[in-house]
N, C-alpha and C positions, 0 to 999 in steps of 0.2 A: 563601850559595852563590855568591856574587862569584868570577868568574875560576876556576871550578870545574865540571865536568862529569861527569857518566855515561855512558861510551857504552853503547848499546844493542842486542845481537842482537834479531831479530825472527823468531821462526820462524812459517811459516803466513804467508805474505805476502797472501792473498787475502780481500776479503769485509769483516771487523771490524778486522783487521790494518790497513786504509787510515786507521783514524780513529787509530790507537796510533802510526803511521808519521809522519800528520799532527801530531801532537801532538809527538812526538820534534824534527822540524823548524823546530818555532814556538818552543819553550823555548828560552834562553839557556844553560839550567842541563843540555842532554840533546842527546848525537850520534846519528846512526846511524850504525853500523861492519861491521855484520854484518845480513843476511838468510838464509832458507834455506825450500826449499819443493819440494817431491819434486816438482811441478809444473816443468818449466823454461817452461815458455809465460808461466807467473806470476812465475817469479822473477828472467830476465833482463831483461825488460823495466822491473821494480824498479827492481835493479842501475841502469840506465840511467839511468831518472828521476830518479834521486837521486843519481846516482854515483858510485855502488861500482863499483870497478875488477876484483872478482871478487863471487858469491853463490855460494850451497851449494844442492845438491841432499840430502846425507846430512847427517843433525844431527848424530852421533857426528863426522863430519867437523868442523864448526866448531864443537862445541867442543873438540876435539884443536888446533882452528887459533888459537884464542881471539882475544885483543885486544879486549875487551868486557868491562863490568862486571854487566850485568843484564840476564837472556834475558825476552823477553816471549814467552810460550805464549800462542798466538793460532789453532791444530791443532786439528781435531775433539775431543771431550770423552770420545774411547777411547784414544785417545796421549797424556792429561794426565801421568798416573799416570808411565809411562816418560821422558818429557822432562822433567819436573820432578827427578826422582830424580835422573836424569843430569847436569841442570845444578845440583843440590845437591853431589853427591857430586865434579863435577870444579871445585867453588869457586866458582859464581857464585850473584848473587842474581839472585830471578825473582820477575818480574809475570805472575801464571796466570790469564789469561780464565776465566770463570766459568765453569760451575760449577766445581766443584776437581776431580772426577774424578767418574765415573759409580755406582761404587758405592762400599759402604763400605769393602772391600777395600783398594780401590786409596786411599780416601781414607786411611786408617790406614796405609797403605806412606808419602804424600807427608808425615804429619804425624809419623811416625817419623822420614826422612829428613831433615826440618827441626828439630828437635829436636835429631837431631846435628851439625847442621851451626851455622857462626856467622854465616851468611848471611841475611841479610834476604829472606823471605817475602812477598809479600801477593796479595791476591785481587780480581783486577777485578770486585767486582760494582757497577757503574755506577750504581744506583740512589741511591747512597752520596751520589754526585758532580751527580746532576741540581737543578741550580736549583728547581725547584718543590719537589720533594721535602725538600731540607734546608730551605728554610723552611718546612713543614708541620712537620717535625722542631723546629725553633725556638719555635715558636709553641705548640706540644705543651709544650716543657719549658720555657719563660715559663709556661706555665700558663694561656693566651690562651683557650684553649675549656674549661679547669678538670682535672676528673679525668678521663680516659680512661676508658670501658666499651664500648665496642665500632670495632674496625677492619677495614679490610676492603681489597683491594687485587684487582686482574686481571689475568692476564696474556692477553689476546685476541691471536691472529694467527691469518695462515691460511699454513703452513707448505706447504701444497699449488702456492703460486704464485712460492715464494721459488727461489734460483739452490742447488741442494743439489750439491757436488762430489761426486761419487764416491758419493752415496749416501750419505752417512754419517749422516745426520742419524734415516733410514728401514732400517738396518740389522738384518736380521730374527736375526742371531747376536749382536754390541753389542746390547739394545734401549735405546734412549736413550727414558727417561720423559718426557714432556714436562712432568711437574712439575720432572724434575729442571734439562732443559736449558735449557728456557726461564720455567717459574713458579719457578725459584728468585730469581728477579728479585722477585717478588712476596712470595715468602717471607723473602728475607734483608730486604727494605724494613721490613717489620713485624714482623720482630725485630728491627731496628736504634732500630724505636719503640717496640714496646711488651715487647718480653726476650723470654727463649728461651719459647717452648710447652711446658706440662707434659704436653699433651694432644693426639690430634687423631681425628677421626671422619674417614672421607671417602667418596664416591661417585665412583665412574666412569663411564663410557661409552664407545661405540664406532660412532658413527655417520657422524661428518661425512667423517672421511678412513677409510672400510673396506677400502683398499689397503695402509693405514701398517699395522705388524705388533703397534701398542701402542693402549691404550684413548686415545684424542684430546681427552678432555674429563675434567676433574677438578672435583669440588668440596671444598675440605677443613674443617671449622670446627675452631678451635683455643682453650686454653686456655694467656692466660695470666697472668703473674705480675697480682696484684691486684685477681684477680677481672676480668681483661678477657678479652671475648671475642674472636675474630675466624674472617675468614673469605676464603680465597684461590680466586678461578675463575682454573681454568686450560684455555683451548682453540686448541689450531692448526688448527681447520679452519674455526672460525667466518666468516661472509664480512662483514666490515666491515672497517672503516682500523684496524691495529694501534694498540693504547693500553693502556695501565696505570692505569685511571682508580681510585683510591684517593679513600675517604672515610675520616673520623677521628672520633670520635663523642666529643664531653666533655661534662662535666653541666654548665656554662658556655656549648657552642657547639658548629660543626661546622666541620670542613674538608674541601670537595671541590678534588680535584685531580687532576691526568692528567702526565704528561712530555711529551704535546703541546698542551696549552694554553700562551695566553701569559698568563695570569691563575689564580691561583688565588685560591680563592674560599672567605671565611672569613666565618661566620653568626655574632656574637654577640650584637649591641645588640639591641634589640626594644623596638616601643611595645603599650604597655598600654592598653585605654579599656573602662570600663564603661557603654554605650548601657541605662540600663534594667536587664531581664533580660538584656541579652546582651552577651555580653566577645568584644573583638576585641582579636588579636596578629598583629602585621606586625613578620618577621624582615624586618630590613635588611641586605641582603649588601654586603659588602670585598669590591670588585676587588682582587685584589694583583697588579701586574704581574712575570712573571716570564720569564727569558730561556727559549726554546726551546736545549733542547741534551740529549735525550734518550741518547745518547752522551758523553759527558764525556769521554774519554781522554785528552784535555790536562790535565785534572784529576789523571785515576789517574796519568800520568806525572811531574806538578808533585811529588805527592805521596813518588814510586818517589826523586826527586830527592834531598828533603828527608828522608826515612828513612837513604838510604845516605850521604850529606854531611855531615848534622847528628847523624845516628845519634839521629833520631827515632823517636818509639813506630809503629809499625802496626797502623791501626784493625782494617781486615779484614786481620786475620792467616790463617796457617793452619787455626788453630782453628775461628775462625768462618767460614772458608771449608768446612771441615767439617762443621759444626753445619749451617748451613745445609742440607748434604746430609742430612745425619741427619731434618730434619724433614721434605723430604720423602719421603724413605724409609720414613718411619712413615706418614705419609698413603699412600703406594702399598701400604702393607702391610696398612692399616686398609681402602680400597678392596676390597684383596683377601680380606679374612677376615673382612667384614663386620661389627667389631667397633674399637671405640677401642683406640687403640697408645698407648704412650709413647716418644716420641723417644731412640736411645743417641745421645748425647751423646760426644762426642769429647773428653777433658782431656790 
């Protein structure tokens, strides 16, 4: 990627867009060229700090104005679906913030759209890019804790106390699932370890935020490939410090993890002693140390780099940025009908 770039529109300048922004500016390999944000309070003061000599308020606008290789969708998760299509169909490629779109609708319009198009796709789901997480992943398929039978992952926030523009997040017409907007973090992690779910059960509820227009609390158990089981919570109104704390269950070992630890922590060795009648086992735990960077987007951008330059494969493609939705949309569906679903699957 020597002496080589991408520039980058950025639309949605506010919020998670600052760490996509930051990330654009650090790489050798990635410009900023373009911003856009129906906010002006948010998007000239951008402009500013970075330099851009003009910003966009209308997105149809910049990309009519172009001079950019790859729009980063960084927008509430009910204008995926339209800005994605838009910057497929007018030739650019795009890095879409998770989730990929709200429902399956909209997910089957972006996964059409890219199909026909020869532009490179992928999907920020950050979980992909966290430190802790890809060595749990490593260590899984070294084989380090043996064969997987049971995973499990969390998505805890309290959505009640966060800065929400415009409402959008609590939109009682959009309703944004919070499996989808935010436990798909959780759900794409453990598909990325342990494959798609054949299956899933789930429960809901509705108690901690009874102003939000959707149930606040999800529990899903899922099925999958080889006989493993798992299990995703998902709550925004829980009151503790947001975390994704993930365990990994092998017949060798265990792995607990979080995306805000600076260790993860990995159970295999063990001593054995027979006192007599009675047998004693002391698990000896691996500190691993691992960077804090719960956000990655230097990462997903390193990657947007190395995909359009090298015309490299992309991991989280379209597809599995769909899939992703797919499964939880079976668990909201399974929630609702009191009964196990099977995930449709996006090809």
């Amino acid at each position: 990627m020597e002496n080589k770039k991408v520039r980058f529109a950025v639309v949605g300048v506010h919020s998670i867009a600052k760490s996509h922004i930051e990330g654009i500016r650090r790489l050798p390999c990635a410009e900023l060229t373009a911003i856009c944000d129906i906010h002006e309070e948010f998007a000239r003061p951008c402009a500013e700090k970075y330099g851009l000599s003009t910003y966009y308020l209308d997105y149809n606008d910049m990309l009519r104005a172009g001079g950019f290789d790859c729009v980063v969708i960084c927008t509430p998760d009910q204008v995926h679906r339209r800005q994605a299509v838009a910057a497929l169909e007018a030739g650019y490629h795009v890095l879409c913030e998770k989730p990929l779109a709200m429902t399956m609708e909209d997910c089957r319009a972006i996964v059409d759209a890219a199909k026909k198009s020869d532009k490179k796709f992928m999907v920020g789901q950050v979980c992909r890019k966290t430190p802790a997480f890809i060595l749990a992943k490593q260590l899984v398929d070294e084989g380090r804790i043996g064969e997987l039978f049971f995973v499990e992952s969390e998505y805890a926030h309290n959505y009640d106390i966060i800065e929400d523009i415009d409402g959008w997040r609590r939109d009682p017409v959009n309703l944004r699932y919070p499996l989808v907007g935010g436990g798909c973090h959780a759900v794409d992690l453990l598909r990325w370890i342990a494959g798609d779910p054949t299956e899933v059960f789930a429960y809901a509820n509705h108690k901690a935020l009874p102003h939000w227009p959707v149930d606040d609390c999800t529990v899903a158990i899922f099925k999958y490939p080889n006989d493993v089981i798992g299990k995703v919570m998902t709550s925004i109104g829980c009151h503790r410090p947001y975390t994704m704390r993930t365990v990994l269950y092998g017949t060798k070992g265990t792995i607990i993890t979080d995306n805000k630890s600076p260790t993860l922590t990995l159970y295999q060795d063990y001593t054995y002693a027979k006192d007599g009648a009675h047998r004693k086992t002391t698990y000896l735990p691996t500190e691993l140390p691992v960077d804090i960077n719960s956000h990655n987007m230097t990462a997903e951008i390193e990657d947007m780099c190395r995909i359009i330059l090298e015309d490299a494969p992309v991991e989280c493609d379209v597809l599995a940025g769909a899939n992703t939705v797919a499964v939880c949309h079976a668990a909201i569906r399974s929630a609702a009908e009191g009964k196990p679903c099977v995930p449709e699957y996006f090809n």
